[in-house]
mmCIF file of the N, C-alpha and C atoms, coordinates in Angstrom:
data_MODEL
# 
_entry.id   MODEL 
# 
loop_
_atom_site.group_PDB 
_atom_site.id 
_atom_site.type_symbol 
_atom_site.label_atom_id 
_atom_site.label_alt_id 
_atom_site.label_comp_id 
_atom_site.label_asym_id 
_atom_site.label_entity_id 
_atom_site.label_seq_id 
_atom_site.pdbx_PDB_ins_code 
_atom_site.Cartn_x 
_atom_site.Cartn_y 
_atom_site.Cartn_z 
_atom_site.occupancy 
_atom_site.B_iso_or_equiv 
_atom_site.pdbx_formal_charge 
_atom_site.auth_seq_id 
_atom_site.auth_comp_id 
_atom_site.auth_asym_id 
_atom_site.auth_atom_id 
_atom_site.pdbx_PDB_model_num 
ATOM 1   N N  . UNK A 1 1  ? 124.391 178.835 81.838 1.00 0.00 ? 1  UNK A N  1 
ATOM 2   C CA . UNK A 1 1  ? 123.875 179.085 80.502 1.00 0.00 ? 1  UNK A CA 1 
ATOM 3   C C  . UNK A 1 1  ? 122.347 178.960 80.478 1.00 0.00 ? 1  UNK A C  1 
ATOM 4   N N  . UNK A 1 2  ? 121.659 178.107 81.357 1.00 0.00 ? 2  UNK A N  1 
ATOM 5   C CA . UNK A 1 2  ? 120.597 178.387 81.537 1.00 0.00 ? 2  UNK A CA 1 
ATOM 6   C C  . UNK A 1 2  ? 119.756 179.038 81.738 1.00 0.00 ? 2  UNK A C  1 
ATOM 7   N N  . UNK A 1 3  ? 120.442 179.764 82.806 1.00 0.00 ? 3  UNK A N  1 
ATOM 8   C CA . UNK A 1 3  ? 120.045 180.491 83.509 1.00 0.00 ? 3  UNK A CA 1 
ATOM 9   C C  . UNK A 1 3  ? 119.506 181.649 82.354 1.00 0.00 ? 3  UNK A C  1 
ATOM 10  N N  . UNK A 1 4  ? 120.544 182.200 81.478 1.00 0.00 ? 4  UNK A N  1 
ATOM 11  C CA . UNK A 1 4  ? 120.805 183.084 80.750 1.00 0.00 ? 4  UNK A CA 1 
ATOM 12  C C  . UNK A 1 4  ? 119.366 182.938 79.652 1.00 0.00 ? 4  UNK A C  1 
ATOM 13  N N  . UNK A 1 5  ? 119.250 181.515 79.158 1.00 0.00 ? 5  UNK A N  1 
ATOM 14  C CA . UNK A 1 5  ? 117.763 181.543 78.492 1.00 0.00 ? 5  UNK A CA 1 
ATOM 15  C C  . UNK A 1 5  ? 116.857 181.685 78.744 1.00 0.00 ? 5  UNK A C  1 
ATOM 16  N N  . UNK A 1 6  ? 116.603 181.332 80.392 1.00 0.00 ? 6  UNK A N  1 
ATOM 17  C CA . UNK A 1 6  ? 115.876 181.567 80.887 1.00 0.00 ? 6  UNK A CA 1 
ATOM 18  C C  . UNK A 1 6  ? 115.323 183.388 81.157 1.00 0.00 ? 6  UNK A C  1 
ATOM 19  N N  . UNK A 1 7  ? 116.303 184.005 81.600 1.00 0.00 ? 7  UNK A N  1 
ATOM 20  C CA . UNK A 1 7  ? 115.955 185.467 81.613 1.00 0.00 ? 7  UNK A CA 1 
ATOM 21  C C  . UNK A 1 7  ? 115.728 185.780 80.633 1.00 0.00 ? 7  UNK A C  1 
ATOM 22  N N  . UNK A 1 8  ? 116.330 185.353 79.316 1.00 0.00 ? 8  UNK A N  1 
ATOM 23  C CA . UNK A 1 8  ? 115.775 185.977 78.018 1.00 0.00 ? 8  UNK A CA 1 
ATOM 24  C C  . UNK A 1 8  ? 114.710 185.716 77.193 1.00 0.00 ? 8  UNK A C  1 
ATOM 25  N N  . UNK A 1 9  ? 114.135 184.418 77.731 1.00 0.00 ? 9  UNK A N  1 
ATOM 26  C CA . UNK A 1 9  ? 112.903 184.503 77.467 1.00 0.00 ? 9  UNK A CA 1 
ATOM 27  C C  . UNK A 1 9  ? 111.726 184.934 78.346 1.00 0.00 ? 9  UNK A C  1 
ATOM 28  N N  . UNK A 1 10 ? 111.915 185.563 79.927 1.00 0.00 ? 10 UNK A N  1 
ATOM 29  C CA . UNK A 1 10 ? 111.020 186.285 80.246 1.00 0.00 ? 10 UNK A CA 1 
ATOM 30  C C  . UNK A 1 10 ? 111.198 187.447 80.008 1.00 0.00 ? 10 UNK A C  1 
ATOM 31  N N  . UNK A 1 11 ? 112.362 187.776 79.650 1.00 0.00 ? 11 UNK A N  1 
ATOM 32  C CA . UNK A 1 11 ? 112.196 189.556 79.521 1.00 0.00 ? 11 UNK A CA 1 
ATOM 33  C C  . UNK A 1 11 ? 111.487 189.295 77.915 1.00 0.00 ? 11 UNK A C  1 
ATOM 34  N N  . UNK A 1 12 ? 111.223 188.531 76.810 1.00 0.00 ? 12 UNK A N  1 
ATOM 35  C CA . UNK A 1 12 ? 110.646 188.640 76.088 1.00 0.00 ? 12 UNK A CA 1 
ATOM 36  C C  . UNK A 1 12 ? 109.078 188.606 75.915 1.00 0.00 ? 12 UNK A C  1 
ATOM 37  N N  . UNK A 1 13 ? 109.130 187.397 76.723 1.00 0.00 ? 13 UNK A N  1 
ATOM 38  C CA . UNK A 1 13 ? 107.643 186.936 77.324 1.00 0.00 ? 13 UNK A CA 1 
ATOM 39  C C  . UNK A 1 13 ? 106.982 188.993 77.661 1.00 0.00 ? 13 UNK A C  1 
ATOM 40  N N  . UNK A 1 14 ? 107.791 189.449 78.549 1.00 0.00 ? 14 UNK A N  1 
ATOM 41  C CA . UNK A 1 14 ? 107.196 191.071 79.539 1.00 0.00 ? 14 UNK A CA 1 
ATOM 42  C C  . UNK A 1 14 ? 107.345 191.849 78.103 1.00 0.00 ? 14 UNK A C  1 
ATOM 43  N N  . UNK A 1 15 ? 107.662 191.786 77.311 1.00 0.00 ? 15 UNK A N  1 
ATOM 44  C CA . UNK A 1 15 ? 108.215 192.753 75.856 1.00 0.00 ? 15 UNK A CA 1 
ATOM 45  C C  . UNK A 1 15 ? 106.411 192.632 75.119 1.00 0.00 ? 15 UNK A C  1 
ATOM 46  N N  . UNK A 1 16 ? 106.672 190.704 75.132 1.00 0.00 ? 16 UNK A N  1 
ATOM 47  C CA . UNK A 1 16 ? 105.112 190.751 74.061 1.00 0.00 ? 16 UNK A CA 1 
ATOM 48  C C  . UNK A 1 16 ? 103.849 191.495 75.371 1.00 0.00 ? 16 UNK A C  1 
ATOM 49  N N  . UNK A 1 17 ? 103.966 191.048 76.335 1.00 0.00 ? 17 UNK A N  1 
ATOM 50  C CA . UNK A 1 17 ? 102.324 191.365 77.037 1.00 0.00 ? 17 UNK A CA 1 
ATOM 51  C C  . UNK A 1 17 ? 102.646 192.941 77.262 1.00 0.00 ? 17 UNK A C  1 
ATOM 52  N N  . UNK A 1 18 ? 103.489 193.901 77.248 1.00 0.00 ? 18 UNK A N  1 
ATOM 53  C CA . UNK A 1 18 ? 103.648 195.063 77.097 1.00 0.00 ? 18 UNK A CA 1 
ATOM 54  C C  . UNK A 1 18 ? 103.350 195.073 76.072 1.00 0.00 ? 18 UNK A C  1 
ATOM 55  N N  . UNK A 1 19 ? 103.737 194.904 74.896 1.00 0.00 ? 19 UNK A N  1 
ATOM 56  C CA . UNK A 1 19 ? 103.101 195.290 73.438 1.00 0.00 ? 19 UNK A CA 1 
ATOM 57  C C  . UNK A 1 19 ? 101.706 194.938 73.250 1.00 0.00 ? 19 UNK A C  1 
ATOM 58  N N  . UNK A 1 20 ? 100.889 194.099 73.540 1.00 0.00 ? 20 UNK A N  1 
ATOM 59  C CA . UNK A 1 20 ? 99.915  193.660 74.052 1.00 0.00 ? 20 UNK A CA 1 
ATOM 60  C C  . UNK A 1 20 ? 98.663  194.198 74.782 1.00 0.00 ? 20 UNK A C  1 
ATOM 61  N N  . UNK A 1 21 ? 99.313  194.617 75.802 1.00 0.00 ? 21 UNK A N  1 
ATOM 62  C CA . UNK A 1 21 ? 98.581  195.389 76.404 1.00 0.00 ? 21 UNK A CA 1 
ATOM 63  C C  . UNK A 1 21 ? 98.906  197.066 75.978 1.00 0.00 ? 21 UNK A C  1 
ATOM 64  N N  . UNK A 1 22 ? 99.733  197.951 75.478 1.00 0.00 ? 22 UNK A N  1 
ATOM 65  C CA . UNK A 1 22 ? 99.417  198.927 74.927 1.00 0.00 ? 22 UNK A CA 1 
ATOM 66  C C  . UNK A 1 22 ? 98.853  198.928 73.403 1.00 0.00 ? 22 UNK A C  1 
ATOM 67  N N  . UNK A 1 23 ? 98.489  197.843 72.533 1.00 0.00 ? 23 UNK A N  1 
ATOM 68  C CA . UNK A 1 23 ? 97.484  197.648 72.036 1.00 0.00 ? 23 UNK A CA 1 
ATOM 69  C C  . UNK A 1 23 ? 95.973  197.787 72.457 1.00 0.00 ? 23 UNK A C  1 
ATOM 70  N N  . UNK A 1 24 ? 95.925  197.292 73.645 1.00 0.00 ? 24 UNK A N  1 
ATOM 71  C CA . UNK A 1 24 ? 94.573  197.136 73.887 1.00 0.00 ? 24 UNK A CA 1 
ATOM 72  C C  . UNK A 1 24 ? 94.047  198.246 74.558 1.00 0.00 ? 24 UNK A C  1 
ATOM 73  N N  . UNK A 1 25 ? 95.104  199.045 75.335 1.00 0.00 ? 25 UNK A N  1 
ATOM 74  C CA . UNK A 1 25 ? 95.103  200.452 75.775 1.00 0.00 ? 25 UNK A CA 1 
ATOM 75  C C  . UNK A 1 25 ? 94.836  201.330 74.416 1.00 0.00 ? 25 UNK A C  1 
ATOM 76  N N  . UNK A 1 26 ? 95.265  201.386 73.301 1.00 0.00 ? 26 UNK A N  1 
ATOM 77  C CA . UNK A 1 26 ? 95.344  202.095 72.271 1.00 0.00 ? 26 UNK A CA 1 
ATOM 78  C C  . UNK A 1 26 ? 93.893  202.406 71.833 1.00 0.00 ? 26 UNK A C  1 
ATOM 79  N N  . UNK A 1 27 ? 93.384  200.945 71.932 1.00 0.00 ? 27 UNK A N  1 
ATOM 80  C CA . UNK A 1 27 ? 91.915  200.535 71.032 1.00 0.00 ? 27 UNK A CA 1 
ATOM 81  C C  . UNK A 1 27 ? 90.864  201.376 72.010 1.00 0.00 ? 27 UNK A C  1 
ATOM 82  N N  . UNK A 1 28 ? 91.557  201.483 73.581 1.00 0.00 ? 28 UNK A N  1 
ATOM 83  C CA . UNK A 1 28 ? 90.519  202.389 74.243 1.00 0.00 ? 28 UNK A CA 1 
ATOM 84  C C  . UNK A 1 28 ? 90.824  203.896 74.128 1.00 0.00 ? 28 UNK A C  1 
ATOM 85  N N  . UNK A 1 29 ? 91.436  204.351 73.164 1.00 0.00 ? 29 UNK A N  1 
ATOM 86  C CA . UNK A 1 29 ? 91.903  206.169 72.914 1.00 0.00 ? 29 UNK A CA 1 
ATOM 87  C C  . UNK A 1 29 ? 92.787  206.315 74.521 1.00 0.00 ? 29 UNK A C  1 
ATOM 88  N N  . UNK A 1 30 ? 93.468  205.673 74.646 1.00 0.00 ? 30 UNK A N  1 
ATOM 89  C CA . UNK A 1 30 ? 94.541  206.281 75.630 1.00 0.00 ? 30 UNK A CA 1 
ATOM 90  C C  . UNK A 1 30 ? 95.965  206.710 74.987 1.00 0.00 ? 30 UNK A C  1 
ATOM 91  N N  . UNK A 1 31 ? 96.174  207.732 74.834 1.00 0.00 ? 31 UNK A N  1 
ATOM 92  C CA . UNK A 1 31 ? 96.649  208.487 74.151 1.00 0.00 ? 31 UNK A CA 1 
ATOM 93  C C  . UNK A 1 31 ? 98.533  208.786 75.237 1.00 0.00 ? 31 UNK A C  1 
ATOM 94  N N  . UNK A 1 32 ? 98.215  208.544 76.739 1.00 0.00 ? 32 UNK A N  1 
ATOM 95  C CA . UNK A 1 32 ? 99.544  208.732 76.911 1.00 0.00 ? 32 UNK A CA 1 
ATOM 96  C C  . UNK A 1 32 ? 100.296 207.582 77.610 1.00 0.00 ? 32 UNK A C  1 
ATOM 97  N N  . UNK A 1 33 ? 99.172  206.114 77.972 1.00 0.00 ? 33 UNK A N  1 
ATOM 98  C CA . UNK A 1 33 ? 99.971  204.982 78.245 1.00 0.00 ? 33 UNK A CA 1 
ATOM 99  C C  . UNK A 1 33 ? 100.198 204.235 77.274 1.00 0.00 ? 33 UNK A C  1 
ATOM 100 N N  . UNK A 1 34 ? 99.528  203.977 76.351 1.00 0.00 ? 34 UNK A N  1 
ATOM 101 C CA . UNK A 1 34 ? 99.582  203.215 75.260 1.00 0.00 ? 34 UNK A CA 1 
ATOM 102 C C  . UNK A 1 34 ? 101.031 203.440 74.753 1.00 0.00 ? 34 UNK A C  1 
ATOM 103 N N  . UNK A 1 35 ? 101.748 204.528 73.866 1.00 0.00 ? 35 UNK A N  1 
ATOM 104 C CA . UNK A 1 35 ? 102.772 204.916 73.264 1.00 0.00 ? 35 UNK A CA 1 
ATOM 105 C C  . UNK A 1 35 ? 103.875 204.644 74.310 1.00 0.00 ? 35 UNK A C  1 
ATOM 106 N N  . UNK A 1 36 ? 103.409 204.722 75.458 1.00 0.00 ? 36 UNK A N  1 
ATOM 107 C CA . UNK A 1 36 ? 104.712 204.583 76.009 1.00 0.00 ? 36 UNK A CA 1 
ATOM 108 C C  . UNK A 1 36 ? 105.029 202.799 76.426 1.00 0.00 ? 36 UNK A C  1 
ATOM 109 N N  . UNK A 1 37 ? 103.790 201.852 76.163 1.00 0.00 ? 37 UNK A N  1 
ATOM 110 C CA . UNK A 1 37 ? 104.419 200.797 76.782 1.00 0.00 ? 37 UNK A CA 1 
ATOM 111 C C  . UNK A 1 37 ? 104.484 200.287 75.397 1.00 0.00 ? 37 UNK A C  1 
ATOM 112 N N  . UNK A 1 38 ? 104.201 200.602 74.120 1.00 0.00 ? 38 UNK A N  1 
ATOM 113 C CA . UNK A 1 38 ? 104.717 199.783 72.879 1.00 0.00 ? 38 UNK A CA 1 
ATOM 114 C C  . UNK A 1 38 ? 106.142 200.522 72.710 1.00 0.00 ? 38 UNK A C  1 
ATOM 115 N N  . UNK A 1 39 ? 106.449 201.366 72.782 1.00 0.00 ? 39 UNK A N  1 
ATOM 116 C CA . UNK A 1 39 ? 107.569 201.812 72.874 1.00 0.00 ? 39 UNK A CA 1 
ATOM 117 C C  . UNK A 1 39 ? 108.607 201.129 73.306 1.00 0.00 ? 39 UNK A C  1 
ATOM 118 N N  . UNK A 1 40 ? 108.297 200.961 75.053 1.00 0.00 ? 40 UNK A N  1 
ATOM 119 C CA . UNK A 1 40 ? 109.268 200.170 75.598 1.00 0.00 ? 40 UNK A CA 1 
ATOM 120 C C  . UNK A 1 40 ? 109.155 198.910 75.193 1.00 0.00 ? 40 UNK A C  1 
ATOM 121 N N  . UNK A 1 41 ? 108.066 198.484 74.817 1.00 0.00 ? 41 UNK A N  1 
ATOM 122 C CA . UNK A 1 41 ? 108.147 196.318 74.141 1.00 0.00 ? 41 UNK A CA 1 
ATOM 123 C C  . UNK A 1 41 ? 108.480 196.768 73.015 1.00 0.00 ? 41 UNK A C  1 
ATOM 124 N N  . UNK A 1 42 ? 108.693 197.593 72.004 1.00 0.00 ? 42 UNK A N  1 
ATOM 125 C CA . UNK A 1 42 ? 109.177 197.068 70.555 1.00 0.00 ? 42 UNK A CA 1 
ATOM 126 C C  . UNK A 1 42 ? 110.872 197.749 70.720 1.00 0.00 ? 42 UNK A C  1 
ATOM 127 N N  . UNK A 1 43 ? 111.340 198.542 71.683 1.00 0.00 ? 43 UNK A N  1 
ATOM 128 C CA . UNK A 1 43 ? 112.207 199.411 71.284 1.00 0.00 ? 43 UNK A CA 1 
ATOM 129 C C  . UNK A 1 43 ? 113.325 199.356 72.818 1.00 0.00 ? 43 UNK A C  1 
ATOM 130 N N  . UNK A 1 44 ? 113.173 198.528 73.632 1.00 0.00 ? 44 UNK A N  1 
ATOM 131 C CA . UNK A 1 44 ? 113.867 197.949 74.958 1.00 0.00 ? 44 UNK A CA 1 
ATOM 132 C C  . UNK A 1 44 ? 113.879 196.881 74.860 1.00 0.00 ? 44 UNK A C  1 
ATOM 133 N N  . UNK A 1 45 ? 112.442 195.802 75.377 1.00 0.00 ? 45 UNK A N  1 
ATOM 134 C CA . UNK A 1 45 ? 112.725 194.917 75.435 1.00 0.00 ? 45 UNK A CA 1 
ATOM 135 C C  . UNK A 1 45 ? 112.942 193.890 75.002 1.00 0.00 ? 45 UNK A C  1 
ATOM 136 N N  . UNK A 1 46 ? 112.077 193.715 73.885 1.00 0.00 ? 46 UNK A N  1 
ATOM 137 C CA . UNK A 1 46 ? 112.102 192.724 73.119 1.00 0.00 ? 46 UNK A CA 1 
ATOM 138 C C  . UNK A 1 46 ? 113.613 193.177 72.115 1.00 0.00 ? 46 UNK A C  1 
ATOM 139 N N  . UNK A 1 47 ? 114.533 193.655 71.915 1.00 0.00 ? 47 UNK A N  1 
ATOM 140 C CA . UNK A 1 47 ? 115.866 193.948 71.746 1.00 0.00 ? 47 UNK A CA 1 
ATOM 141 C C  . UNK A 1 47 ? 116.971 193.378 72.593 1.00 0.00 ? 47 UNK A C  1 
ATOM 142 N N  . UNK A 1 48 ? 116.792 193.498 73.999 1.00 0.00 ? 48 UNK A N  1 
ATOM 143 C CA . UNK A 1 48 ? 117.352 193.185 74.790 1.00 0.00 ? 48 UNK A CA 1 
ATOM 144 C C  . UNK A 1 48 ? 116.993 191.763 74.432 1.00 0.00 ? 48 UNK A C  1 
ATOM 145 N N  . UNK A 1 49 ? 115.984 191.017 74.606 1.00 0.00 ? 49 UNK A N  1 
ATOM 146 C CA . UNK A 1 49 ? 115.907 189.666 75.084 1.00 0.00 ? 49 UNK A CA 1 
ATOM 147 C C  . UNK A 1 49 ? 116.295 188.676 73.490 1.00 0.00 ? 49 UNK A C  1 
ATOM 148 N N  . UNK A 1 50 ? 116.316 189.908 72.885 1.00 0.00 ? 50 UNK A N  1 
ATOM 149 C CA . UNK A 1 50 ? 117.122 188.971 71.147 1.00 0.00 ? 50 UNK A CA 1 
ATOM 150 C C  . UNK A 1 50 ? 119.035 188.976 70.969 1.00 0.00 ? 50 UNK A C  1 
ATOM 151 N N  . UNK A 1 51 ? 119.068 190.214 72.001 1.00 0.00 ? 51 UNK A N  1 
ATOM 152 C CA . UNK A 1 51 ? 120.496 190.173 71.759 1.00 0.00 ? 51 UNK A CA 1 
ATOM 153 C C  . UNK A 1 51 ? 121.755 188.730 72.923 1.00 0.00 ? 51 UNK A C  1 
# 
C-alpha cells in the first residue's frame, strides 16, 4: 500500500513540474511544446495520480 502512495505522488509531483514547465515554455511564445506538456499534466497525469 505504500508503495502505491508512493507512485502516486510522483506521478503527481511529474504532472505539476510538467505543468510548470509548459508555463514557462508558454511565457517564451513556444507555440508547439508548451500545449503539449500542459496537456499531458492537466489531462494524463495529474488524473492518473488522483484516481
Amino acid at each position: 500500500m505504500e508503495t502505491i502512495r508512493r507512485f502516486r505522488k510522483w506521478i503527481m509531483v511529474a504532472g505539476l513540474v510538467s505543468i510548470v514547465i509548459g508555463y514557462i515554455l508558454l511565457g517564451q511564445n513556444s507555440i508547439s511544446l508548451a500545449p503539449v506538456l500542459l496537456v499531458f499534466g492537466y489531462c494524463i497525469l495529474v488524473p492518473i495520480a488522483l484516481i
